[in-house]
C-alpha positions in Angstrom: -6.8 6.6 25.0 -4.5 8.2 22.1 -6.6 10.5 19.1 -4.0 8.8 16.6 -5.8 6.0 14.8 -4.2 2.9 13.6 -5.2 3.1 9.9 -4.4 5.8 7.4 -7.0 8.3 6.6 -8.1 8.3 2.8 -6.4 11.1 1.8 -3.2 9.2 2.9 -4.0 6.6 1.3 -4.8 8.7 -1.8 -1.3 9.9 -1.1 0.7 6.3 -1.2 -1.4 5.5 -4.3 -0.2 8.7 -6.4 3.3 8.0 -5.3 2.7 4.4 -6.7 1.4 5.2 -9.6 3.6 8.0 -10.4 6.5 5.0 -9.7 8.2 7.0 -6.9 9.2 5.2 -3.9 6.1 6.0 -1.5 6.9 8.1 1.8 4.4 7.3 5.2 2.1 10.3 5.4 2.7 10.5 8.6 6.4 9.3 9.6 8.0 10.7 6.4 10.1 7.6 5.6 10.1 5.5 2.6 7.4 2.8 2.8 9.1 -0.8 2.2 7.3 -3.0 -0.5 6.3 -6.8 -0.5 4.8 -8.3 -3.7 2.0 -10.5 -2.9 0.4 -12.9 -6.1 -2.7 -13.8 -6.3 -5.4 -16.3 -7.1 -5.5 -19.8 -7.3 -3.5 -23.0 -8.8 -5.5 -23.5 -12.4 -6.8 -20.5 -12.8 -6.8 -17.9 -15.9 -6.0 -14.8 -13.8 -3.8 -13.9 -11.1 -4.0 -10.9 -9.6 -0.5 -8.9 -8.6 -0.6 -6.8 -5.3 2.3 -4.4 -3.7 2.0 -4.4 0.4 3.4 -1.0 1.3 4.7 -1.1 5.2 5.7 1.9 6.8 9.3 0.7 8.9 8.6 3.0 11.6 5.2 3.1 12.6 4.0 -0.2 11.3 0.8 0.9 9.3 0.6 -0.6 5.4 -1.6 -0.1 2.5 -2.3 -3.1 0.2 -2.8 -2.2 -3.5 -3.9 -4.1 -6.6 -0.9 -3.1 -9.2 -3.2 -3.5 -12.4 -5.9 -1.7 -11.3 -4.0 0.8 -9.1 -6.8 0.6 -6.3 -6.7 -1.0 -2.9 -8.8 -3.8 -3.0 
């Protein structure tokens, strides 16, 4: 069994999410290379909010982060 776990640790995550926020193209806190981005809406037909969300995938090692653009957190 490998020590490296599959999902980023909260400081990487805190990492990604400053990059974000800061409007930087994020970098994988652990392979270096610039995180690719898919926009993902939100909410259903007929209703009064949709909700926009970024899914950050790292091209090398596969791991992503999903954040909530408005509110600049994860869920």
């Amino acid at each position: 069994m490998t020590d490296d776990v599959s999902q980023y640790s909260a400081e990487e995550l805190e990492q990604i999410r400053g990059a974000v926020a800061a409007e930087e193209s994020p970098l994988c806190p652990r392979c270096n290379v610039i995180m690719t981005s898919r926009a993902i809406g939100g909410g259903s037909f007929g209703l009064g909010y949709a909700r926009r969300r970024d899914w950050l995938i790292c091209p090398k090692c596969r791991r992503s982060a999903l954040y909530d653009i408005k509110r600049g957190t994860r869920n």
